[in-house]
N, C-alpha and C positions, 0 to 999 in steps of 0.2 A: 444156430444156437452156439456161444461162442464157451468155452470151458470154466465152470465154476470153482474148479479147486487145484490147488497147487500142492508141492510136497512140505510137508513140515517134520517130516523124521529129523533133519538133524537140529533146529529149534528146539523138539524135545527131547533129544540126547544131550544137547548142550544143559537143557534145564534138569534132567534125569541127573547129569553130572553133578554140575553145582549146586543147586538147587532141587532137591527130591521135594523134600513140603513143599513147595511151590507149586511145582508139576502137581503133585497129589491133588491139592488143592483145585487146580485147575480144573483138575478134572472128576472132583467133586461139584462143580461150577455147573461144568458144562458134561454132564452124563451123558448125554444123548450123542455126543459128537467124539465116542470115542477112536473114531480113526484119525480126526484129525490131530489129536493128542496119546499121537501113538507113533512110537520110535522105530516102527515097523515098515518098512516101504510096500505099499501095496497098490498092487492092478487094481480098479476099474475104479467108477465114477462116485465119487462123495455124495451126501443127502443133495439134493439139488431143487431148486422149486422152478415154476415154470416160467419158459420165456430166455433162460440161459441166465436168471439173477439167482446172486446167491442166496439159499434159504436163510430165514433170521437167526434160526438155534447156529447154522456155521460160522455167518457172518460175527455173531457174537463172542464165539469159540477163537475165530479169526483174530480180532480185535483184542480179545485179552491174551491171548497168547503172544501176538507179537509186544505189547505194552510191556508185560513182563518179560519176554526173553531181551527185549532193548535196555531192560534198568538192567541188567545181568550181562548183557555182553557189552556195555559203555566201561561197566567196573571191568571185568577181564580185559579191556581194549586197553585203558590205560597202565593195568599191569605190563600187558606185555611192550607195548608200547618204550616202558622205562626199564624192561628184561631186556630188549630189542637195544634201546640204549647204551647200556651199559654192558655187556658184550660188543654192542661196538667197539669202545673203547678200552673190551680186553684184548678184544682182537689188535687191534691197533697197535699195541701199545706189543705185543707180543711179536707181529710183524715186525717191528723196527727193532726190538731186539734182534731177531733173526736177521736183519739188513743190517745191523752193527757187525753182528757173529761173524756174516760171510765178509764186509769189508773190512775186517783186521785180521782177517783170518791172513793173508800173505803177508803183512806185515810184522806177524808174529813171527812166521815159519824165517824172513830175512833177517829179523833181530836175532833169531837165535842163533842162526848161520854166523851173523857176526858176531855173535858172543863166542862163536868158536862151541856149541854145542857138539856133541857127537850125532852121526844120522841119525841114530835110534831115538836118540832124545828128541831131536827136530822131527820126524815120523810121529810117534809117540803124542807130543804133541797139536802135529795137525789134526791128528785122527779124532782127539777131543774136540779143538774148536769145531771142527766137520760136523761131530755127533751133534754138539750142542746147537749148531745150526739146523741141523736136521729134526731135534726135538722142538724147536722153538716152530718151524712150520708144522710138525704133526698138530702140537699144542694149540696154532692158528686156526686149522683147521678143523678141529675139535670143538672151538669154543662158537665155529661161526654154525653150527649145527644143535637141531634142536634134539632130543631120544631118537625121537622119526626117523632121521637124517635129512630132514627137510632145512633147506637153508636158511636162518634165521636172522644173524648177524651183517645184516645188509642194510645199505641207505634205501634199496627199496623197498625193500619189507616192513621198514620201519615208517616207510612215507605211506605204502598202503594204509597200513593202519591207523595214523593220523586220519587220513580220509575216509574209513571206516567208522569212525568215534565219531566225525562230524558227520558223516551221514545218518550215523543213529540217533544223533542228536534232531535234526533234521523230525526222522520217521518218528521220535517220540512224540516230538510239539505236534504233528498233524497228526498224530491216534488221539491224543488228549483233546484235541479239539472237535473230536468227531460228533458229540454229542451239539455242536452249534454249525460247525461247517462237514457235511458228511461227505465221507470220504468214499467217491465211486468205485462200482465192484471192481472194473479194471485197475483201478490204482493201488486198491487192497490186494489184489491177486499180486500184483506186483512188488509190491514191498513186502507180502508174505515170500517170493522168491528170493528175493533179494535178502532178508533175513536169515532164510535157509542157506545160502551161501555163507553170509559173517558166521554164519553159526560152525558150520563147516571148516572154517579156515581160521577160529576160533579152539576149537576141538583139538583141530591137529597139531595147534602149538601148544594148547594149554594141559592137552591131558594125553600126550605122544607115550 
């Protein structure tokens, strides 16, 4: 008999987060199944019916849970998606400052020489562009991090998530359709997992 139920705690922490009347709801819906809509990680085996299928009150529970945590993490996926963005291009843009700062940095300290500055004034000076250099990578790396310290500001953080959106997009159309093509327990166990994941990695950016 092969295993009936998967985790869904962070599904419903994502949905507790954004979403409380939602969650509420749910599980107004589905009273019977409230471990499955419960943000609690817990040992042993869910309602189960016989034969290793899922019973119908979880399967139910199943299906509208992940329907709605997919309309709620499509919306947060393209937020961060365009947060992800858009620190990129602070970063960037804040890096090349800092690769200006260090390469005029010697060509200032030579001008000054040749202006005939005193050492204190030519010291005095590097010691600024240095700093300002040195602020411009704190500032880089400041912006490429999320509260967490989880690294944000990356082509691949941002490409994950692209491929996130379009796989939720994906798991929506095949739950919407379950009512004419039904979607096998294995295949539901597994996009409930998979859910639990975006939802996870969701969380950690969106609410760090």
């Amino acid at each position: 008999m092969g295993t009936t139920n998967a985790s869904t705690a962070k599904m419903v922490e994502f949905l507790e987060r954004s979403s409380p009347g939602e969650i509420n709801a749910l599980r107004q819906r589905h009273q019977s199944e409230g471990r499955v809509l419960s943000s609690a990680r817990e040992l042993g085996s869910l309602n189960e019916a016989p034969m290793g299928k899922i019973a119908p009150a979880q399967r139910a529970a199943y299906i509208d849970l992940v329907s709605q945590s997919a309309k709620g993490l499509k919306t947060q996926a393209e937020v961060l998606i365009n947060a992800i963005r858009q620190r990129m291009t602070l970063v960037n843009r804040t890096k090349m400052i800092g690769g200006v700062i260090a390469t005029i940095s010697g060509a200032i300290g030579a001008l000054l020489v040749y202006l005939q500055v005193d050492q204190a004034g030519v010291a005095l000076a590097s010691a600024l562009v240095a700093m300002l250099g040195g602020l411009a990578t704190l500032f880089a790396d400041y912006f490429e991090k999320a509260p967490s310290g989880i690294r944000i500001a990356s082509a691949e953080e941002h490409g994950r998530f692209v491929e996130i959106r379009a796989s939720l997009d994906r798991i929506e159309r095949r739950i919407a359709r379950d009512a004419i093509i039904v979607v096998s327990d294995q295949d539901l166990l597994e996009m409930v997992s998979i859910m639990d994941d975006y939802s996870d990695r969701v969380v950690r950016l969106s609410f760090a």
